[in-house]
N, C-alpha and C positions, 0 to 999 in steps of 0.2 A: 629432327630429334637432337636433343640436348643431350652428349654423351661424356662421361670423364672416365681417365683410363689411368691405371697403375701404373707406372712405365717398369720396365722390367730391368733395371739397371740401376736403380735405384737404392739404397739402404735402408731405408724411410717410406711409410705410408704415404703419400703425397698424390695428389690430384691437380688435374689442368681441362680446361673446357676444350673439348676437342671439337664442337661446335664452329669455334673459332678460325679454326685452322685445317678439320679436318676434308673440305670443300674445296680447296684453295687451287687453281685449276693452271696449272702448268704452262699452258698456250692460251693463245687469247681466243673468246668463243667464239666459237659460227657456226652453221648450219653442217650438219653431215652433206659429203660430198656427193655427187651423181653415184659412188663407186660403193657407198654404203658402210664404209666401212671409219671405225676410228682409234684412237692410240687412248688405250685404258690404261689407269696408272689405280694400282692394287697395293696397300697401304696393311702388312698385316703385323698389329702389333707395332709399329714403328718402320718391319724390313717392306721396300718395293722394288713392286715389278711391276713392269711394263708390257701391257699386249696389244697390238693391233690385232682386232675384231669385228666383225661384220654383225656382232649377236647384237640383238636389240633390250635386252632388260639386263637390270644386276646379277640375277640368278642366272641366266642363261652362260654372262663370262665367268662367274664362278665355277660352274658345271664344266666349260671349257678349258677352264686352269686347270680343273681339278682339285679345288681348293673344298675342302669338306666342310662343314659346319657342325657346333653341337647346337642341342636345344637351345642352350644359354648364351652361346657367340649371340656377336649385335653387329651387324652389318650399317654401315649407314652409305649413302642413301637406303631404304629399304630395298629389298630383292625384286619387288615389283617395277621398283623406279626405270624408267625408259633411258637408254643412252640416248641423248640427243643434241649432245656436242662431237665434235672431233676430237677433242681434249677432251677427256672424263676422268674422275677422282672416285674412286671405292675405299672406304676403310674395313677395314676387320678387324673385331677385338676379341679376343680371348677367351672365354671364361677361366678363372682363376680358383682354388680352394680358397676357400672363406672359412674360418671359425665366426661365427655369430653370438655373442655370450649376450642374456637380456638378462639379468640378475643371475638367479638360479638356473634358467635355462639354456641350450648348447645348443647349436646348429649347424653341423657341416653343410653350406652350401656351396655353389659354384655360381661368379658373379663375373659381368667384365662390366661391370660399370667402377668407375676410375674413383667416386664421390665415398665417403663411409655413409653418408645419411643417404644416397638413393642407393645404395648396395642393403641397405635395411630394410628402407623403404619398398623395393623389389624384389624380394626374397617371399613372400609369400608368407610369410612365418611371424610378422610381428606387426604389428599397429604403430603405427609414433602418433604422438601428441608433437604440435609446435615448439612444444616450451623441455622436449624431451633434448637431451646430449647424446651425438654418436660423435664417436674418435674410432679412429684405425688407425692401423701399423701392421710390418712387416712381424711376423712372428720370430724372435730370437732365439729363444730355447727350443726347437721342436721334439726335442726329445722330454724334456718337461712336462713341456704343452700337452703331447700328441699330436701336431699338426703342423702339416707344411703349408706354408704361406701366409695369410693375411689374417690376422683378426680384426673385429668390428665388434667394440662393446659399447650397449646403451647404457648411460645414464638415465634413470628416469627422473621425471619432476613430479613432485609430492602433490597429490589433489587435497583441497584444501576447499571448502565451504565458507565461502566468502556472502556475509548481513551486511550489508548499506542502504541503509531507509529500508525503504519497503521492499527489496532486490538481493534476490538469492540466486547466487551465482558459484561457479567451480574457478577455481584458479589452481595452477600447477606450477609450482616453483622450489628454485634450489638452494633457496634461506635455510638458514640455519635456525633463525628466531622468528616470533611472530614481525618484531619491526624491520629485521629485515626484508621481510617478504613485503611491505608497501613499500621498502627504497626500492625493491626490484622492480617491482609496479607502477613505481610514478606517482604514489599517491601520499601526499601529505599530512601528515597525522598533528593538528593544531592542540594547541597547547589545554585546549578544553573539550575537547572532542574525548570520548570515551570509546577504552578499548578493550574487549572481552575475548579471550585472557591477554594475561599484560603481555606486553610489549618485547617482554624478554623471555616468556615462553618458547621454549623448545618447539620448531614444527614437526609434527607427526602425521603421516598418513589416515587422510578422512576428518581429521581433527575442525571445526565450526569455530569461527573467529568473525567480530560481529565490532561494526565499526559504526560506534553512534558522533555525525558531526554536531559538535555543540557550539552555535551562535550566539552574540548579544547586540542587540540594540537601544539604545537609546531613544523614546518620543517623546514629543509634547502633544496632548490633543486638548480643547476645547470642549469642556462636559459642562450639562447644565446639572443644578443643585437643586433638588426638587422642596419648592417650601412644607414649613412645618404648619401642622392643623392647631390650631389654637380656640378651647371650647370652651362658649361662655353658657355657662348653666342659667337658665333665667327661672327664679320662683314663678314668677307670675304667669310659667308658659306650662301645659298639659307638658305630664311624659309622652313621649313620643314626639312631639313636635321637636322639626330639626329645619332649619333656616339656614344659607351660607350670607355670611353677612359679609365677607369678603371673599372674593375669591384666590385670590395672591399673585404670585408672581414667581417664574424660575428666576434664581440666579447663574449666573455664567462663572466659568473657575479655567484656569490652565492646570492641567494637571500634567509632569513631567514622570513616566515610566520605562523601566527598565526589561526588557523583554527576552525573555529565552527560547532562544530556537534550537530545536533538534531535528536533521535534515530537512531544514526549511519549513517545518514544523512553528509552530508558535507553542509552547507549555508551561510557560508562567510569564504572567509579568507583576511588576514589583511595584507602586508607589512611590519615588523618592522626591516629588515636589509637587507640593499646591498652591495656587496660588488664586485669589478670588477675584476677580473684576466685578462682579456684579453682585451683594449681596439677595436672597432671596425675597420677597415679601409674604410671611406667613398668611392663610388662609384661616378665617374666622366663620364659624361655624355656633348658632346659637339654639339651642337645646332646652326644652323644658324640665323644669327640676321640679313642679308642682307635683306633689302625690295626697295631698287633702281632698280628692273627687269627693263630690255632693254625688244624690241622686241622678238632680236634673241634668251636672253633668255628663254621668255615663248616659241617659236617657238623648240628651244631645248626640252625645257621639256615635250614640246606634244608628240615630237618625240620620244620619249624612253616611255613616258607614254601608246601611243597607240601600240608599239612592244611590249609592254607586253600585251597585250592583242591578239597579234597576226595581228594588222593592221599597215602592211609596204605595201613597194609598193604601190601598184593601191591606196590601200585605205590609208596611208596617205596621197597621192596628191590630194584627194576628202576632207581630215580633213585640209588640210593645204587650198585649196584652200574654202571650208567653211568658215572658222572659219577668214581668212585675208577679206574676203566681209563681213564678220560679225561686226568685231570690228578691225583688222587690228593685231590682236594678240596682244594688248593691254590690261590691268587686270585691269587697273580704267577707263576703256572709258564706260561713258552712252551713252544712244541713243539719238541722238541730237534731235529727235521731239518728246522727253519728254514722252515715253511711260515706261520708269521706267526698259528695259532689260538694265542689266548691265554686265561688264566683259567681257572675251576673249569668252566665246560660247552665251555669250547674255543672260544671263538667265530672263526670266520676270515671277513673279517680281525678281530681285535679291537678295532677303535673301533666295528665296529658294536655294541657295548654301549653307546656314548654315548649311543641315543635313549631310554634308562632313564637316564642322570643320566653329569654330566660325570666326576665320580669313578673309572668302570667300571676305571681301573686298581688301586685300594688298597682299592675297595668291595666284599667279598665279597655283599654285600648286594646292588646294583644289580648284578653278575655273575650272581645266580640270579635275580631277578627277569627279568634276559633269556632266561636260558636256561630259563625256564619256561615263557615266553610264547613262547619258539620249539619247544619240544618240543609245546605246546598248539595250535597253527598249523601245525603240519608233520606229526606223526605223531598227535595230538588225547589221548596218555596215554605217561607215562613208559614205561612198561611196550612200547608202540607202538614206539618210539625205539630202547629197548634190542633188543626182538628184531631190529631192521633193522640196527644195528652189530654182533650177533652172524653175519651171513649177509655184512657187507660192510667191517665192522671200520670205520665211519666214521657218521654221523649229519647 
């Protein structure tokens, strides 16, 4: 047991490890004699005395002195401890009045611990925190006071909600300011790093204080430049038809960025230099710009439209023959009694072509592609279609 003791002669609060000293064994050790008996040295409070005794535990030569105990007296060795030298050492300490003050609160207890922070600590009555203050002293005025002997008062340390990144923690400290409280802490607050509230805020109990570290970096990295589409219209080609007449080429670039970090975080970064090595080579893409379709050629285009799909034969001469009673394979013919089908499969109304492409007025192209996908949906083959406008003259 680690013990400190008031000395009683003193003026001043004061403590000393009696650990150190309080063991310290008079003769050199050896075994107890054939005769059983040894020379105890009884240490009380500072006064001793000396017994030769034949008793075998602490308690037992206490009993035999005489020496009484209260509850709170600290014996050390413990009272269980065996004599087992011929030379033995006993201490006895005291307990003492103690005023106890925690803030507002008051504690008359009785202590012989010698420490002010384990006379707190041991008292039964109060909690410490590590980051808490106890001081003691002799009591001066006791008629002031009300008490004789010792006081032990705690300072407490202010709990404090401490944000760092992602980590919420309690800290307790005896700043005065918020930047005080990280000098106490060890923690340095860089000249970009943000602090909520500032820096020179008053601390208060319970109060949240929230410490964003702010980084910057410097890269260069290596990006490719993705080429530009470059579209050459050809008269002579159907709408619709699309070719890539070049494919292109990435270019290579250095690009130098400036990057912001917040607790290792990354949250912006900046552009502040480009630079090209490699220019790009644009991508050529050739496109037909024809909208004068003839008959024959929407009639063409059906034709290879529906053999993709698998209707030759029988069933394009049911689409061809359809679709010529319909409109005549014409891509801007309304219905002359003004019921609003329009195009080569007649669609009513005719913007429902639009969900095949915005064009469906000038595009014989997107015109069969609907009307393919509606004969394919509806009657499941040209051929299907045709025989139901032959019995109802409509589809």
């Amino acid at each position: 047991m680690n013990i400190f003791r008031f000395s009683r002669f003193q003026t001043k609060f004061a403590a000393f490890a009696v650990g150190s000293v309080a063991i310290l064994l008079t003769g050199q050790s050896a075994d107890i004699t054939a005769s059983n008996t040894a020379v105890v040295n009884v240490s009380i409070d500072g006064d001793k005395q000396s017994v030769t005794t034949d008793a075998e535990t602490v308690e037992e030569v206490l009993e035999r002195a005489e020496i009484e105990l209260s509850e709170y007296d600290l014996v050390e060795p413990g009272l269980d401890a065996e004599i087992t030298n011929q030379v033995f050492n006993i201490n006895v300490y005291r307990a003492l009045p103690v005023l106890l003050i925690d803030g507002e609160d008051e504690y008359s207890i009785k202590s012989a611990y010698g420490s002010a922070r384990l006379i707190a600590e041991n008292s039964g009555e109060v909690e410490l925190h590590d980051e808490d203050r106890v001081e003691g002293r002799l009591v001066e005025n006791f008629i002031r006071v009300g008490h004789v002997g010792y006081k032990v008062e705690i300072e407490r340390a202010v709990p404090v909600q401490l944000q760092m990144g992602d980590k919420e923690t309690t800290v307790r400290t005896h700043a005065a300011t918020v930047g005080e409280m990280f000098e106490e802490l060890d923690i340095s607050i860089g000249n970009n790093d943000i602090v909520e509230p500032a820096l020179d805020t008053a601390v208060v109990e319970g109060m949240s204080v929230t410490l964003v570290q702010v980084g910057f970096e410097t890269v260069t990295e290596e990006e490719e430049i993705a080429p530009d589409t470059e579209v050459i219209r050809d008269n002579n080609r159907p709408l619709g038809y699309e070719e890539v007449e070049n494919s292109g080429s990435a270019g290579l670039a250095l690009v130098t960025y400036e990057i912001e970090y917040r607790d290792g975080v990354e949250v912006d970064r900046k552009e502040v230099r480009r630079v090209v090595e490699q220019s790009p080579e644009p991508r050529v893409v050739v496109v037909g710009n024809r909208s004068n379709y003839t008959v024959s050629d929407n009639r063409l285009f059906g034709r290879e439209m529906a053999a993709e799909r698998g209707w030759s034969g029988s069933e394009w001469t049911c689409l061809d023959n359809l679709w010529s009673r319909e409109s005549g394979w014409r891509h801007t013919v309304s219905n002359y009694q003004g019921s609003g089908a329009y195009g080569i499969p007649q669609a009513l109304p005719g913007d429902k072509m639009a969900s095949h492409g915005s064009d469906w007025r000038t595009n014989p192209r997107t015109q069969i592609a609907w009307g393919l996908d509606y004969i394919s949906n509806r009657y499941r083959t040209p051929c299907g279609a045709y025989s139901f406008f032959q019995s109802n003259n409509w589809y």
